[in-house]
C-alpha positions as CSV (number, residue, x, y, z in Angstrom):
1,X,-37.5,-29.9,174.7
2,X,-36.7,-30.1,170.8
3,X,-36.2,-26.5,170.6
4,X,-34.4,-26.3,173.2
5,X,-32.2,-29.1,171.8
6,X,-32.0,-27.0,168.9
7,X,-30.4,-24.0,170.4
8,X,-27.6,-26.0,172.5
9,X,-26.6,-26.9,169.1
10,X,-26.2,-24.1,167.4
11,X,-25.0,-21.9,170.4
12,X,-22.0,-25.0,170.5
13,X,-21.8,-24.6,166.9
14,X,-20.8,-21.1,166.8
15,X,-17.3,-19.4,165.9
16,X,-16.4,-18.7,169.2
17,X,-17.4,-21.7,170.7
18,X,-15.5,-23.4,168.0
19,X,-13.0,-21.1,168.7
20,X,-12.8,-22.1,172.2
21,X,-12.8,-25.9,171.4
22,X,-10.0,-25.7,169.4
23,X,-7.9,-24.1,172.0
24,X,-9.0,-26.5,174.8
25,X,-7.6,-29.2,171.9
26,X,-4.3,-27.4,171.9
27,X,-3.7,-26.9,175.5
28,X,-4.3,-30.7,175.9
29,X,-1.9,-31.2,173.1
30,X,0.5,-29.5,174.9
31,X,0.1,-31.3,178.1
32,X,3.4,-32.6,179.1
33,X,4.0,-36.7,178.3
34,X,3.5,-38.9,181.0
35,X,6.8,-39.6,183.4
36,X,9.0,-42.7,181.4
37,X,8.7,-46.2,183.0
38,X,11.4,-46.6,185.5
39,X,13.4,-49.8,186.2
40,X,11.3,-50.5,189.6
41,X,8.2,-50.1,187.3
42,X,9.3,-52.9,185.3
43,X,11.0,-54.8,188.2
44,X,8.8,-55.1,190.6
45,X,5.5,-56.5,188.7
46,X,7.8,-59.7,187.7
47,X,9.3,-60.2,191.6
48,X,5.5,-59.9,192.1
49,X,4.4,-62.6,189.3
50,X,7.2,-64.6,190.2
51,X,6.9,-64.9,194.1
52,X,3.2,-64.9,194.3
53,X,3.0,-61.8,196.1
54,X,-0.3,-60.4,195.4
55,X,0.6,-56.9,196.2
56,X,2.7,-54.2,197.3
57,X,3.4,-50.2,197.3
58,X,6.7,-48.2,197.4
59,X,7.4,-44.9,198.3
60,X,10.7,-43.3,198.5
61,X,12.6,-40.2,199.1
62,X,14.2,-37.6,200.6
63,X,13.8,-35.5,203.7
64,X,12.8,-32.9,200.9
65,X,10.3,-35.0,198.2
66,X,8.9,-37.7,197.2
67,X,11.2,-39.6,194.4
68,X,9.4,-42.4,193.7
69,X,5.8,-43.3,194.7
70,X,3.7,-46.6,193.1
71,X,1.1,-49.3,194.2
72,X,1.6,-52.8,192.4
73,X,-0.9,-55.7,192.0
74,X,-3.9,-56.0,193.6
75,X,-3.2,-52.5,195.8
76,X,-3.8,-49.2,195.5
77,X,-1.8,-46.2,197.3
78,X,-4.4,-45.7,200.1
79,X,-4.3,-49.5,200.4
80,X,-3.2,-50.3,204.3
81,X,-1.1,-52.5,205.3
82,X,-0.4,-54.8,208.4
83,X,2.9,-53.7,209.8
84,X,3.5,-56.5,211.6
85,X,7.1,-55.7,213.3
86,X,7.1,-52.4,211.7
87,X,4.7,-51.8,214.8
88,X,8.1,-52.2,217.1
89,X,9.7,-48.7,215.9
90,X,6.5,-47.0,214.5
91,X,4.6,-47.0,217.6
92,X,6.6,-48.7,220.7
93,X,9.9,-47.4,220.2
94,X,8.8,-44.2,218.9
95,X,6.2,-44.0,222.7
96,X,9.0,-45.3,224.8
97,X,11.3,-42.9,223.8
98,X,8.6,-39.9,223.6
99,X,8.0,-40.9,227.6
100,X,12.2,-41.1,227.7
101,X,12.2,-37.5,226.5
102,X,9.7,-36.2,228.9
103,X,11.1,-37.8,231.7
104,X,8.7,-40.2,232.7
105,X,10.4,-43.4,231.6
106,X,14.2,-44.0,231.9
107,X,16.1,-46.0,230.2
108,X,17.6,-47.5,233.2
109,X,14.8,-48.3,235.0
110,X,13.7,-52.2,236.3
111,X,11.3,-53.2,234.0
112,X,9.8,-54.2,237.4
113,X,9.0,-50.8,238.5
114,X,6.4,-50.3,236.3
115,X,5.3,-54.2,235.5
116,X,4.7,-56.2,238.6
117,X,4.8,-59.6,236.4
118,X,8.8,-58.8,235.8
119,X,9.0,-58.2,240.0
120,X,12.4,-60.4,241.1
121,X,13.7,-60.0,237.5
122,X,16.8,-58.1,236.3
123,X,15.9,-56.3,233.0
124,X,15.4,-53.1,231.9
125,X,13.8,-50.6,230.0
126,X,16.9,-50.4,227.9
127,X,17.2,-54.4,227.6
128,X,14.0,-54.8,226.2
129,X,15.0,-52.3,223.5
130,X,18.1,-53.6,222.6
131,X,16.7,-57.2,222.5
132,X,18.8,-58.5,225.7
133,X,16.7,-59.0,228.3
134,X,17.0,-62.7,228.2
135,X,13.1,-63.1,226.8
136,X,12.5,-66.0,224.4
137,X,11.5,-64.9,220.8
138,X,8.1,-65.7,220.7
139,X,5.1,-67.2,222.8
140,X,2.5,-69.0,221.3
141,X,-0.8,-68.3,223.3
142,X,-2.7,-70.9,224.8
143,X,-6.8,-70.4,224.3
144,X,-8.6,-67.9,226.0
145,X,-5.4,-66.6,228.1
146,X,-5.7,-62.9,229.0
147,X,-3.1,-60.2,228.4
148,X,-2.0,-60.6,232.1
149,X,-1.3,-64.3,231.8
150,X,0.1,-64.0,228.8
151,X,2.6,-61.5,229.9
152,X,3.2,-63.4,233.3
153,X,3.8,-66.2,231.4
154,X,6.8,-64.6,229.4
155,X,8.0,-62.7,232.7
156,X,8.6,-66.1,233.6
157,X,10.6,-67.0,230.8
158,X,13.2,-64.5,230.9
159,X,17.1,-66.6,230.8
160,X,20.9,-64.9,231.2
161,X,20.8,-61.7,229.5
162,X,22.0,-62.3,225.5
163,X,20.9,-60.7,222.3
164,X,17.4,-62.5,221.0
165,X,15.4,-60.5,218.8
166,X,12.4,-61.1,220.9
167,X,8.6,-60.0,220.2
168,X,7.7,-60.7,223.8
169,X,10.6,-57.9,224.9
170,X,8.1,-54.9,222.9
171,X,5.1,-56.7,224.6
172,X,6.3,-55.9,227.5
173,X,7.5,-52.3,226.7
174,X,4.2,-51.4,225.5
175,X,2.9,-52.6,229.1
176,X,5.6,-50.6,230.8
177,X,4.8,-47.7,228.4
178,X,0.9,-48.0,229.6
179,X,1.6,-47.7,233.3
180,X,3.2,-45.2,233.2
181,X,1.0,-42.7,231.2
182,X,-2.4,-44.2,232.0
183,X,-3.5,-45.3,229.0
184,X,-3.7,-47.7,226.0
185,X,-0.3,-47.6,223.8
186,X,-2.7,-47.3,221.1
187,X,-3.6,-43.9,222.4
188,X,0.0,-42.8,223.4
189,X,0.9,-43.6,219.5
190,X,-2.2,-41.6,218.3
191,X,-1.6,-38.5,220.6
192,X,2.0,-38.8,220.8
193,X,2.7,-39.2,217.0
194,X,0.5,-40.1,214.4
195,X,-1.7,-37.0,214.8
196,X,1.0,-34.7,215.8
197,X,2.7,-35.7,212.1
198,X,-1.0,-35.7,210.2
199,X,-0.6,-39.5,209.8
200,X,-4.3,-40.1,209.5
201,X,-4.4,-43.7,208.1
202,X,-2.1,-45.6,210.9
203,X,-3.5,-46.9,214.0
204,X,-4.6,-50.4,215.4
205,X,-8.3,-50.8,214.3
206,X,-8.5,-49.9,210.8
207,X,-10.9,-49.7,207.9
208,X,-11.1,-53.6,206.8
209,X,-12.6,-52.2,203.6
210,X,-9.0,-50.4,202.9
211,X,-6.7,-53.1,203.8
212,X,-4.9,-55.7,202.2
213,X,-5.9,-59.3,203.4
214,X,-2.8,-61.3,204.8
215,X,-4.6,-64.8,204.8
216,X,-7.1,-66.4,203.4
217,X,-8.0,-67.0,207.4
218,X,-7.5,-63.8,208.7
219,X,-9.7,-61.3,207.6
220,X,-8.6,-58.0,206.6
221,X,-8.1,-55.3,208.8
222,X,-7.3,-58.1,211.6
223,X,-4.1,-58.0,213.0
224,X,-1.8,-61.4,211.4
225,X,0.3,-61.9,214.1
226,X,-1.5,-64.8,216.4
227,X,0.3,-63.7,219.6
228,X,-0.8,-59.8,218.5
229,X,-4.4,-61.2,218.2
230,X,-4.6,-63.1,221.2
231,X,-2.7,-60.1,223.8
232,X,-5.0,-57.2,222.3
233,X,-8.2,-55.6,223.7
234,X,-9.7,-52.4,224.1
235,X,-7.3,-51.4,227.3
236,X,-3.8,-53.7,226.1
237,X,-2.0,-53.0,222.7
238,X,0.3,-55.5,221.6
239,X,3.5,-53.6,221.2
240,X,5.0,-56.5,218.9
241,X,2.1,-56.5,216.2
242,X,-1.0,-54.9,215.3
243,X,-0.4,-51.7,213.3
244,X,-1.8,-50.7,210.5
245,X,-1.2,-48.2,208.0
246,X,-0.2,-46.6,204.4
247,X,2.8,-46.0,202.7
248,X,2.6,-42.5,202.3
249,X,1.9,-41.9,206.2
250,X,4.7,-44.1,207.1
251,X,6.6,-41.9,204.5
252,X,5.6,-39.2,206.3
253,X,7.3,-40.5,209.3
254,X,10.8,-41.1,208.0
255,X,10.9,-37.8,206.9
256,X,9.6,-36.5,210.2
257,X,12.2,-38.6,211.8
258,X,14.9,-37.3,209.2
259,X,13.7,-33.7,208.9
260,X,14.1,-33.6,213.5
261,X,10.1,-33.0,213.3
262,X,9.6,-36.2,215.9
263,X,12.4,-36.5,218.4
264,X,15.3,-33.9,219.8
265,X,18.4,-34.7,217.7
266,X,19.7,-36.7,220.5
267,X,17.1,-38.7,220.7
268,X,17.5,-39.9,217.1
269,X,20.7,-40.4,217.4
270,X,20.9,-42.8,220.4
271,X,18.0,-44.6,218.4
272,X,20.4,-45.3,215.6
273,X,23.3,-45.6,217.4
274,X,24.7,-49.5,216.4
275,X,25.4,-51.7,219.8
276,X,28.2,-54.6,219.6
277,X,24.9,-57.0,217.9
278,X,24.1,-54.2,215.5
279,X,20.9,-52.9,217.1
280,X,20.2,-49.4,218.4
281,X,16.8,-48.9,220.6
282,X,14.0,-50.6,218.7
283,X,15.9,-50.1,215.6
284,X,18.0,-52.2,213.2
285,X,21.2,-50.9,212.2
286,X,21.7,-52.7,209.3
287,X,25.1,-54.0,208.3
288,X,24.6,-55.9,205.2
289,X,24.2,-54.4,201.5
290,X,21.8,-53.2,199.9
291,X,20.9,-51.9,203.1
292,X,23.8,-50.5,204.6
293,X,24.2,-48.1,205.0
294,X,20.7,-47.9,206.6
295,X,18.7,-48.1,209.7
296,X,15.4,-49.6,209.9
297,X,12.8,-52.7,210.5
298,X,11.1,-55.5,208.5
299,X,8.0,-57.6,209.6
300,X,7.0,-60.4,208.6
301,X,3.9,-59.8,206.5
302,X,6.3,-58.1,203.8
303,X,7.0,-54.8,205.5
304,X,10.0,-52.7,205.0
305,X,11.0,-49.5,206.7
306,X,14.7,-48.1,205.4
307,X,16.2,-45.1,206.3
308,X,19.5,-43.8,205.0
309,X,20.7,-40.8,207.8
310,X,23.5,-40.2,206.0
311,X,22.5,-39.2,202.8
312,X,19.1,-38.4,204.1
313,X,17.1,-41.0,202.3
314,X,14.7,-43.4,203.0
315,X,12.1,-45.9,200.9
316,X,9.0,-48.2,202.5
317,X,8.0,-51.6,200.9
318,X,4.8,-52.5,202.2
319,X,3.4,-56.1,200.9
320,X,0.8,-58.9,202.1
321,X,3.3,-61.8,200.7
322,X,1.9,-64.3,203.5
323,X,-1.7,-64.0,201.5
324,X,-0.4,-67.0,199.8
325,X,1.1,-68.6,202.3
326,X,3.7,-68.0,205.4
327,X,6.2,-69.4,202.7
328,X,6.1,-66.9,200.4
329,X,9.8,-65.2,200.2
330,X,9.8,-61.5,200.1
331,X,13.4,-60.7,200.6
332,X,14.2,-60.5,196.7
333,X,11.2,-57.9,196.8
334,X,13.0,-55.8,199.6
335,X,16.6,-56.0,198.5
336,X,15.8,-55.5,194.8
337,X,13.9,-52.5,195.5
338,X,16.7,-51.2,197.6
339,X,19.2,-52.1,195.0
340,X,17.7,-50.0,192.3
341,X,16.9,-47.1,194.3
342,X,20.8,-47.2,195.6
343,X,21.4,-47.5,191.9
344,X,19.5,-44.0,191.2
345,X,16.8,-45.9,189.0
């Protein structure tokens, strides 16, 4: 062992191993400096501190690349996130309108054709949508209720047809979206989008060892959302809630979306097409700065999804700001970060 010792060091100790060393020393030397701190990089660590957010990650760009791409707090990149609404475009809308496209769902069709709980009611595929199908904007479960009665009971509920951003209206879409294809709406998203765009960290049972917790009560990897929790099972996906994912896959998505790689051109359009209450078909159309000009969704663990169509942009803002409590305001976060990347910083 000692001579052997011996001869590693001279055999390291020789010219032209020295030689060598020294030009593994220069080429590091030569490495190019790290990327200068940017104005998010200071910003959002403060908004963070300040709003008792304990994490979040942002990721934006073009159609083309990546711009701008960082986890903050107690997150990494891989961290995953509960969507919460974000659920509504990435996987309802975006099923609904696959099934549209292939001709097996129509916009114009009874919602009672393929639910029998909305039988004698006047709504349709397109209301539920657009947020008009007269559905209240949330239900609060009652123990041990199954996904049947829980849908009954908001069939029930449906008023005169007016715009009311509505949870129970994607509930019912994914049921619709379920009956007719046969299966769970958390297979339809899997086989209909996220593998067919390599999104391999979205879906509704993730890691728990990944995610970022959303309550102190809730445990991670569990969907936040009580009405989410209460509707799902192994054969019903809640189509309001229950998603989970990264920011880079849902990057991947925009710029699926953007880049025509998801939906015919038509398609996309009539998504983002504003009606007269500034909604296209699952979508937002937002008409207030920083986010106009922009299409897109919240939810209400501290998800953003923003797309810019115009200019071919888009940014996510994914957070767990409800960790704290459901008081915890994330807007500044959102419309801060949109500020500065509208600002070119």
């Amino acid at each position: 062992m000692g001579r052997e010792a011996t001869k590693a060091r001279r055999s390291f100790s020789s010219p032209s191993c020295f030689r060598a060393a020294v030009v593994v020393l220069g080429l590091s030397a030569c490495a190019p400096p790290p990327a200068p701190e940017s104005a998010l990089d200071r910003l959002v660590p403060s908004i963070l501190d300040q709003d008792r957010i304990p994490s979040a990650v942002v990721v934006a760009g073009t159609v083309d690349a990546i711009t701008y791409r960082r986890a903050f707090g107690q997150a990494r990149l891989d961290t995953v996130y509960d969507l919460a609404s974000l659920t509504k475009v990435v996987a309802t809308t975006s099923v609904a309108m696959k099934l549209v496209e292939e001709g097996r769902l129509s916009l114009r069709d009874p919602v009672s054709r393929h639910v029998a709980a909305f039988a004698g009611r006047d709504v349709t595929i397109e209301d539920l949508l657009t947020h008009r199908s007269g559905l209240p904007a949330y239900l609060t479960p009652s123990p041990g209720q199954t996904p049947d009665e829980i849908l009954a009971a908001s069939a029930r509920l449906a008023g005169p047809k007016v715009y009311r951003y509505s949870c129970l209206n994607m509930i019912a879409l994914a049921r619709a979206a379920e009956e007719v294809a046969g299966r769970p709406l958390a297979e339809l998203a899997r086989t209909l989008v996220f593998e067919p765009l390599g999104m391999r960290d979205t879906g509704f049972a993730p890691d728990p060892a990944r995610c970022a917790p959303t309550a102190h009560d809730v445990p991670p990897g569990v969907v936040h959302d009580p009405l989410a929790r209460a509707y799902g099972g192994p054969q019903r996906t809640p189509g309001n809630a229950g998603l989970f994912s990264t920011a880079d896959d849902l990057a991947v998505f925009c710029r699926a979306l953007l880049g025509g790689r998801l939906f015919k051109p038509e398609t996309v359009r009539r998504m983002w097409t504003p009606d007269a209450d500034t909604r296209g078909l699952g979508w937002d159309v937002f008409d207030d700065p920083p986010y106009r000009p922009g299409v897109g969704h919240t939810g209400f663990t501290g998800t953003l999804l923003w797309i810019d169509p115009e200019r071919g942009r888009f940014a996510v803002v994914l957070a767990n700001r409800t960790f704290h409590g459901e008081k915890v305001d994330v807007r500044r976060l959102r419309r801060d970060v949109l500020s500065a990347l509208n600002q070119g910083l």
